[in-house]
C-alpha positions in Angstrom: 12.7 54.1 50.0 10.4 51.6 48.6 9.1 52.1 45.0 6.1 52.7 43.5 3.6 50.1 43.4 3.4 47.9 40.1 0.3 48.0 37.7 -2.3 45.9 38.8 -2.1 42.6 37.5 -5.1 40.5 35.2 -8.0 39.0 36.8 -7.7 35.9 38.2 -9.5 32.4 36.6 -13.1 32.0 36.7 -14.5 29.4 39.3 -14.8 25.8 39.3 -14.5 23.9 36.1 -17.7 23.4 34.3 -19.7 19.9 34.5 -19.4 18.2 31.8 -22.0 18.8 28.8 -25.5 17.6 29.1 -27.1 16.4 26.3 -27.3 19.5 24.0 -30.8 20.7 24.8 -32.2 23.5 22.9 -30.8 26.4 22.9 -32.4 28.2 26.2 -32.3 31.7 26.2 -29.3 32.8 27.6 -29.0 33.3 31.4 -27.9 36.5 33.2 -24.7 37.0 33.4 -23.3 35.0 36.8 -22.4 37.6 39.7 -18.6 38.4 39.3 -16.2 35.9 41.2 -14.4 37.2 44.3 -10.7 38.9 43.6 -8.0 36.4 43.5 -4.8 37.6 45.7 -2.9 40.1 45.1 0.1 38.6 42.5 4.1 39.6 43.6 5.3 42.6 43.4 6.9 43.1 40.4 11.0 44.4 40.4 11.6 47.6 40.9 11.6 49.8 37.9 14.7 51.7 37.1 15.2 55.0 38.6 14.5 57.8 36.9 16.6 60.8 36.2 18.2 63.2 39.3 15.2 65.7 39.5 17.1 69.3 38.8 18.7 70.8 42.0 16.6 72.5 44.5 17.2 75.8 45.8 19.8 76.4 48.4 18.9 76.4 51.5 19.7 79.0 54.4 23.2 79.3 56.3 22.7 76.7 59.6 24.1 78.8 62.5 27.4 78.3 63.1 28.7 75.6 65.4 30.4 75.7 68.5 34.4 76.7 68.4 36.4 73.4 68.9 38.7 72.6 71.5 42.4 74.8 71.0 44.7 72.1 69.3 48.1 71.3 71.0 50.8 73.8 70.8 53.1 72.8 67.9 57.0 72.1 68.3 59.2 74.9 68.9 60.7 76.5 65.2 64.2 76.5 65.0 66.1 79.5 66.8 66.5 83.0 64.3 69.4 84.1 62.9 71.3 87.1 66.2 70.1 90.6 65.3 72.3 93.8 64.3 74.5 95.1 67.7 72.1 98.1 68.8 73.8 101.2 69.5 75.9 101.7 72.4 73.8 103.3 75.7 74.9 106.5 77.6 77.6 106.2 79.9 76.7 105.4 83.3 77.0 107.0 86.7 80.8 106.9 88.2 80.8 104.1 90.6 82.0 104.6 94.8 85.4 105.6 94.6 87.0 102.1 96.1 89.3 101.8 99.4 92.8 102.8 98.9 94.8 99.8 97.6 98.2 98.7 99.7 101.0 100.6 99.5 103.2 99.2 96.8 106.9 98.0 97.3 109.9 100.6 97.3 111.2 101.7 93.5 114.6 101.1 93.1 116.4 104.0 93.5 117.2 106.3 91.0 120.8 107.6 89.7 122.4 110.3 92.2 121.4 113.4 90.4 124.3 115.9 89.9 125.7 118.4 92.8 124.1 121.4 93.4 126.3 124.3 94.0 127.0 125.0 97.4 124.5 127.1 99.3 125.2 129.9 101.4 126.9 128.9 105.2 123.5 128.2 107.5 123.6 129.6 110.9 125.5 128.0 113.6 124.3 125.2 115.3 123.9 124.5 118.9 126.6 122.9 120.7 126.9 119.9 121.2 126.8 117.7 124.4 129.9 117.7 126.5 132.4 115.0 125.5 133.2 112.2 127.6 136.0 113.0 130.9 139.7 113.1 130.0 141.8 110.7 132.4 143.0 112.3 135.4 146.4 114.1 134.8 149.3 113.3 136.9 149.0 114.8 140.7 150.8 118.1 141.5 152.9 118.8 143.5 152.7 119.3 147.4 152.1 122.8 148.2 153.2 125.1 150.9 151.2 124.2 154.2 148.1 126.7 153.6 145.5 127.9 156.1 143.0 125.9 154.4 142.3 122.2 155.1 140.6 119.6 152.6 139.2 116.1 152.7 139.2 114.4 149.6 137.6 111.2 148.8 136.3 108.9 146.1 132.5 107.7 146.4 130.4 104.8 144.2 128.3 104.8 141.7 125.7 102.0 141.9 124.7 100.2 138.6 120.9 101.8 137.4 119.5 98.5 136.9 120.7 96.9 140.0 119.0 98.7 143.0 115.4 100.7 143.5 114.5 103.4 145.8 114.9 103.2 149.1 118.2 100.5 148.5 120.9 101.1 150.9 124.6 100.6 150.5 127.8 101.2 151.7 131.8 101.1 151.2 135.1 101.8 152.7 137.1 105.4 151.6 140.7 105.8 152.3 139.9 109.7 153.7 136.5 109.3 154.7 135.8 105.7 156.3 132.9 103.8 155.9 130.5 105.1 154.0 127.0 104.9 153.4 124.5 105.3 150.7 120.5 105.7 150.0 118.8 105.7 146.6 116.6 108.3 147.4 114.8 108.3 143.7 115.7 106.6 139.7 115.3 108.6 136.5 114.1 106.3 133.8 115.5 107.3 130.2 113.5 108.0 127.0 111.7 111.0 125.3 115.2 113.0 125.5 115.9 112.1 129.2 119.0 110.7 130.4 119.3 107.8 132.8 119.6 108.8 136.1 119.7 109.3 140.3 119.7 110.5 143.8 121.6 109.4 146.2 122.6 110.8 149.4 126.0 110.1 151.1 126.0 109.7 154.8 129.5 109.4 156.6 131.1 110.6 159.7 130.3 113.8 161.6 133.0 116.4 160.6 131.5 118.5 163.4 132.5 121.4 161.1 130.8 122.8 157.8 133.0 123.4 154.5 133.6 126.4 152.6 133.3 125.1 149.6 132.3 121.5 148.2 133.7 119.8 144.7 132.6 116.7 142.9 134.2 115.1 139.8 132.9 111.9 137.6 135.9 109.6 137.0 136.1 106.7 135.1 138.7 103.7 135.4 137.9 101.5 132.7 139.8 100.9 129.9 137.7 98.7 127.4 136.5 100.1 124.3 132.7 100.1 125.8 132.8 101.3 129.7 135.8 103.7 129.2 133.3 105.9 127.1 130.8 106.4 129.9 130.5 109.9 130.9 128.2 111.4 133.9 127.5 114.6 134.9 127.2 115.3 138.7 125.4 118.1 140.6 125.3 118.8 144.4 121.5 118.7 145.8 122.8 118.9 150.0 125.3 119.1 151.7 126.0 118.6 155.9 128.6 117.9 158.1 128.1 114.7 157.8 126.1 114.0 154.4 126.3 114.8 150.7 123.4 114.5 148.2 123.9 114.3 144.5 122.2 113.8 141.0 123.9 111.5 138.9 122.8 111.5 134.9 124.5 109.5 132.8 125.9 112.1 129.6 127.3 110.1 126.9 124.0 108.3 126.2 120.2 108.0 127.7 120.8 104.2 128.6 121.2 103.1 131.8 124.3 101.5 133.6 124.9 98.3 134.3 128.6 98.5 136.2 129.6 100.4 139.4 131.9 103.9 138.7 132.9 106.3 141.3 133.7 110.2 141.2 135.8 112.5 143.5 134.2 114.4 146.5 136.4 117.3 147.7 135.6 119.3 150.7 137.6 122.6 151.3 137.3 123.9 155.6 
């Protein structure tokens, strides 16, 4: 700020210069005083004084209001990551889970030692027999007997093989007693669930023109290899005329079928 203005300064020199001195006349009586010259310009401004002492401190004013919040500064770097809290305690057992699907069946243990013998247990009951056994061979013939009232025909008829013909198949072969003779499948008895292999077949040969007392049939066998000799049938009349002869044929020694031709003696008492 500018400072205070400095002292007035003196007055300035009085006008003109004075003519020069007439001739000293007597002493006139003075003259007024001369009007007072104009004021000569104002001289510089003088230097500044020095400034004066810091005037005591003025009373505090009052609290401004308080300015607006500034913008949020930037959020500093990440601190370092704290050392792992203390295990907390173990929680409550949980709910049993779906039982889960039953696993394979796992291989065989070897088997164990053979434990000791038990004693012997009372005798059980007795069981059912067993299936009839196969057909001896034929034994040697008999003698001829005494001429008899009674006359016979006696002859030996074929077995077809099961796998080799179907219903309805017809056959035939030669007999020594009874000629040519001819055959009809008239139904096939398939094996399994306990059932034996099996057939009907009706005979049909010449008319006898007479009917006979009595009728007999016999399975025979004439192999002799260690497989075919063991075959075994059993044989039941189903008819019989004067001229035909129906029979079921069921294989005994197993519930296979046959695969080879076999025969069996047909008797007929008049």
């Amino acid at each position: 700020a500018d400072g205070k203005d400095g002292a007035v300064g003196p007055a300035g020199p009085a006008g003109g210069p004075a003519g020069p001195a007439g001739p000293a006349g007597a002493d006139g009586a003075n003259g007024k005083d001369g009007a007072n010259g104009a004021d000569g310009a104002n001289g510089a401004d003088g230097k500044d004084g020095a400034n004066g002492q810091a005037g005591p401190a003025g009373p505090a004013g009052p609290a401004g209001a308080n300015g607006q919040d500034g913008a949020n500064g930037q959020d500093g770097a990440a601190g370092p990551q704290g050392p792992q809290g203390a295990t907390g305690a173990a929680g409550a057992d949980g709910a049993d889970g779906a039982k889960g699907a039953t696993g394979p069946v796992g291989p065989a243990g070897a088997q164990g030692l053979a434990g000791l013998a038990g004693s012997t247990g009372p005798a059980g009951p007795q069981g059912p027999s067993g299936s009839r056994g196969p057909q001896g061979p034929a034994g040697p013939a008999g003698a001829q007997g005494a001429a008899g009232s009674v006359n016979a025909k006696r002859g030996e008829f074929l077995i077809p093989a099961w796998d080799a013909v179907q219903v309805s198949n017809l056959g035939k072969f030669q007999d020594d007693c009874f000629k040519t003779v001819s055959w009809t499948i008239d139904a096939l008895n398939a094996p399994g669930d306990g059932n034996h292999a099996g057939m009907t077949i009706t005979y049909r040969f010449d008319d006898l023109n007479q009917t006979a007392l009595s009728n007999f049939v016999q399975a025979i066998n004439r192999y002799s290899d260690s497989t075919r000799c063991k075959v075994n049938f059993s044989i039941n009349i189903k008819k019989v005329t004067s001229r035909s002869i129906t029979v079921n044929v069921a294989r005994m020694d197993s519930e296979k079928v046959w695969s080879d031709t076999f025969s069996f003696h047909y008797s007929m008492f008049f």
